[in-house]
C-alpha positions in Angstrom: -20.9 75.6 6.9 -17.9 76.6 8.9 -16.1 79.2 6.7 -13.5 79.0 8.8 -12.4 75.0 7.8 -13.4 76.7 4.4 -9.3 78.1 3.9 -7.6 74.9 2.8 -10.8 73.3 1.1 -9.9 71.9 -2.3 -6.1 72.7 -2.1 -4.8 69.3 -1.3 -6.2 68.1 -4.3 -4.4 71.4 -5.8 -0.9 70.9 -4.8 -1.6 67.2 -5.7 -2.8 68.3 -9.3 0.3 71.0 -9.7 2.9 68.3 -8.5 1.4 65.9 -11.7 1.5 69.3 -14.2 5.2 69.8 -12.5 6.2 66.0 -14.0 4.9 66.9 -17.0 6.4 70.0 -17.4 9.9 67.6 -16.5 9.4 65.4 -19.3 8.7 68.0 -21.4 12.5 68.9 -20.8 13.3 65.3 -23.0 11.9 67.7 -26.1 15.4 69.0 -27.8 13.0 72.3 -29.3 11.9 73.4 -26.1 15.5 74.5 -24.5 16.6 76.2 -28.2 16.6 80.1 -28.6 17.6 83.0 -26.0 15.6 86.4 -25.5 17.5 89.7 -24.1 20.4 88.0 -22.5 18.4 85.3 -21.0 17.9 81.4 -22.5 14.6 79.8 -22.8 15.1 77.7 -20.0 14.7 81.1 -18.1 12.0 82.6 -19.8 9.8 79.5 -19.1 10.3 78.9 -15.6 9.8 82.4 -15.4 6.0 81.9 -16.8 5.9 78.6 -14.5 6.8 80.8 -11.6 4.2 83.4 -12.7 1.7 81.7 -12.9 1.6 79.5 -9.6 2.1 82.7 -7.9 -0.7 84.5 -9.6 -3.2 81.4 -8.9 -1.9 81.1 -4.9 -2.4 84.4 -4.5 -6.1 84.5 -5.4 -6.6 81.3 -3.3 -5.3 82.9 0.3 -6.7 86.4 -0.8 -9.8 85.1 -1.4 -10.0 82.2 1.3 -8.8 85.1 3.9 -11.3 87.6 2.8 -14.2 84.5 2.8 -12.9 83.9 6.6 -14.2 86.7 8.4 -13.4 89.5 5.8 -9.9 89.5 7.1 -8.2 91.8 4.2 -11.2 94.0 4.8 -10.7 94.6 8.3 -7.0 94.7 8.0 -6.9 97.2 5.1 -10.5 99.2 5.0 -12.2 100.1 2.3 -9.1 99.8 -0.1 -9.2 96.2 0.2 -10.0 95.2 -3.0 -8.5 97.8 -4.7 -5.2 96.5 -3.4 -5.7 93.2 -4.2 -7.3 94.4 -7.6 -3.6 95.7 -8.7 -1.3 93.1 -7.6 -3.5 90.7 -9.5 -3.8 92.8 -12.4 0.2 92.7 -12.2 0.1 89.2 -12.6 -1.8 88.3 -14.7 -0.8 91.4 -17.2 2.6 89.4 -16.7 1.3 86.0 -18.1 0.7 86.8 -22.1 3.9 89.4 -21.5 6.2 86.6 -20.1 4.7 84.1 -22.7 5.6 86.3 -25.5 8.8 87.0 -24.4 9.5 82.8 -24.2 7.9 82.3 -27.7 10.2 84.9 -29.5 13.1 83.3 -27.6 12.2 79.9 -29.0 10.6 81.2 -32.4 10.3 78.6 -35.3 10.8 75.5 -33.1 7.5 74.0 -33.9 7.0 71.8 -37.5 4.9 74.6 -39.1 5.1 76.4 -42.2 5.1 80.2 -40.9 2.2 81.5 -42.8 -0.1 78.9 -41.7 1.0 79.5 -37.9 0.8 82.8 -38.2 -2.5 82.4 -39.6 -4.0 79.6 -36.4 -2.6 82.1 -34.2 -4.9 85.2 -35.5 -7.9 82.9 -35.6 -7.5 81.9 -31.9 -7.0 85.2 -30.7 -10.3 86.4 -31.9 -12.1 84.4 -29.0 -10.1 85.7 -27.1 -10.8 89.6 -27.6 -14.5 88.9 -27.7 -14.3 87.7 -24.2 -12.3 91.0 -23.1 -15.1 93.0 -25.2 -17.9 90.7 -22.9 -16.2 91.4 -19.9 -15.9 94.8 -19.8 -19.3 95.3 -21.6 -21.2 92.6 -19.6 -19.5 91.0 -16.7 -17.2 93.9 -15.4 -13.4 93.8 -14.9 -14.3 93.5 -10.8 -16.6 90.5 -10.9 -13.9 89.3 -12.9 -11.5 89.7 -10.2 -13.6 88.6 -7.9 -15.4 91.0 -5.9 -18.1 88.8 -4.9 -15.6 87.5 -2.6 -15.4 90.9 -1.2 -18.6 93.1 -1.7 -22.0 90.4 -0.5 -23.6 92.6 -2.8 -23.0 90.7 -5.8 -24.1 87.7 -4.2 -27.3 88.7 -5.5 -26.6 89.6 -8.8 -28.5 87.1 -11.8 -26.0 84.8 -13.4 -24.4 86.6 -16.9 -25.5 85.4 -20.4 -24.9 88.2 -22.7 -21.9 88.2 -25.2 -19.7 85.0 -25.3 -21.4 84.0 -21.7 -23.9 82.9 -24.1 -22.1 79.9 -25.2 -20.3 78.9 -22.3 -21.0 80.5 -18.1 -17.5 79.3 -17.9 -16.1 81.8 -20.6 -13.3 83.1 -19.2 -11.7 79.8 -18.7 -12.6 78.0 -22.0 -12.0 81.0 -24.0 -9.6 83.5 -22.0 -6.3 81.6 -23.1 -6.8 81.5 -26.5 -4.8 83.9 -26.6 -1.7 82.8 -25.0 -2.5 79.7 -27.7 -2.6 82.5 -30.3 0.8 83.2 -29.3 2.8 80.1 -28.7 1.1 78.8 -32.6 1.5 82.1 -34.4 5.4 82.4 -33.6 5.8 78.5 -33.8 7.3 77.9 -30.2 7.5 74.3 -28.6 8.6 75.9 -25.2 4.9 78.2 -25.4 2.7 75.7 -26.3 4.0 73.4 -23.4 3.7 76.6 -21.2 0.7 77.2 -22.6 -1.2 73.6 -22.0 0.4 74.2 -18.3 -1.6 77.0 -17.6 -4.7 76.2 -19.6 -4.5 72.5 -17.5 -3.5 74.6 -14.4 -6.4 77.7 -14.4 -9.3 74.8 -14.6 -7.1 73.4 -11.3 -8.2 76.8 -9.9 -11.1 76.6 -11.2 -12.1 73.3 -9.2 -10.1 73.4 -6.1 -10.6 77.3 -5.2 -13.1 78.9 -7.4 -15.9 76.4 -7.5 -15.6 75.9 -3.9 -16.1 79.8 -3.7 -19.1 79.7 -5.4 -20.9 77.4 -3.4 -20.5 79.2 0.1 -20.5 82.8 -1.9 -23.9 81.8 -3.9 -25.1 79.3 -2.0 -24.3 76.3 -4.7 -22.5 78.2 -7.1 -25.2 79.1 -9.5 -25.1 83.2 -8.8 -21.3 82.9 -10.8 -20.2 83.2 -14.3 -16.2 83.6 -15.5 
């Protein structure tokens, strides 16, 4: 395969998919709920094109780093041995940002959603436990840098057998199916119309990732894909 031609594979079909989730997220703007509330000095309007924003940069950014670093190690060769390490904190930024930005929108547009408090409240604290089991099986079982994906950087891992401890048990695709439960957690418990739109966005918009970058990946990293887990 020509890892080269390798950069743009998938991401037609991923601006394509992120247009659609755009029109969405525009008819989403006929709900009255989702525009009521302010946070800090800024509306709700701000706060969730804020998280819109944050999140299509957060998912770009892995696609060129990784796609660059697959194409002849080319963040390697340009920054040494701190390569991933540099990487590592700008995506850590970013993705730190999601659930922070989220929050931040769902207290802005608290109480919006048809839901008596105490059960919302309640939804939310069930969803989030998925959600710190999967931190617990990362860090315990997966690692924070196969996470981030250092098997796009170190050939190493390559080798390494495919993860089925913890909640890879139930799923090799954990950290997708289960790692935004807790932004669900979030938008429910404070009973936000704007987060729960934001929050089917990004839930619909990491398994684009998933398909039109990662998955891709996989195949040239593990020769078919079946070395991975997130």
């Amino acid at each position: 395969m020509n890892v080269k031609s390798h950069l743009w594979k998938g991401q037609a079909w991923h601006a394509l998919l992120l247009l659609l989730l755009f029109a969405g997220l525009w008819l989403s703007g006929y709900i009255p709920s989702r525009h009521s509330g302010s946070l800090w000095g800024l509306s709700t309007d701000t706060w969730f094109w804020l998280c819109v924003v944050n999140a299509v940069a957060h998912q770009y950014y892995v696609w060129l780093c990784w796609r660059l670093e697959l194409d002849g190690h080319r963040l390697s060769r340009a920054l040494g041995k701190h390569a991933f390490g540099i990487y590592a904190v700008l995506f850590f930024i970013l993705i730190l940002l999601r659930p922070l930005l989220l929050l931040a929108l769902a207290v802005a547009n608290r109480g919006t959603l048809p839901t008596a408090p105490p059960w919302a409240l309640i939804i939310g604290l069930l969803l989030f436990i998925p959600s710190l089991y999967l931190g617990y099986s990362v860090k315990r079982y997966f690692s924070l840098k196969r996470a981030f994906g250092i098997d796009h950087f170190d050939p190493a891992y390559a080798s390494m057998p495919m993860v089925r401890q913890g909640i890879f048990r139930w799923s090799p695709n954990a950290m997708y199916v289960f790692g935004f439960m807790g932004l669900w957690a979030i938008a429910i418990g404070l009973a936000s119309t704007a987060a729960l739109i934001m929050t089917l966005f990004s839930h619909l918009y990491i398994w684009v990732h998933y398909f039109c970058t990662e998955k891709p990946d996989m195949a040239v990293i593990y020769g078919g894909g079946k070395g991975a887990d997130n």
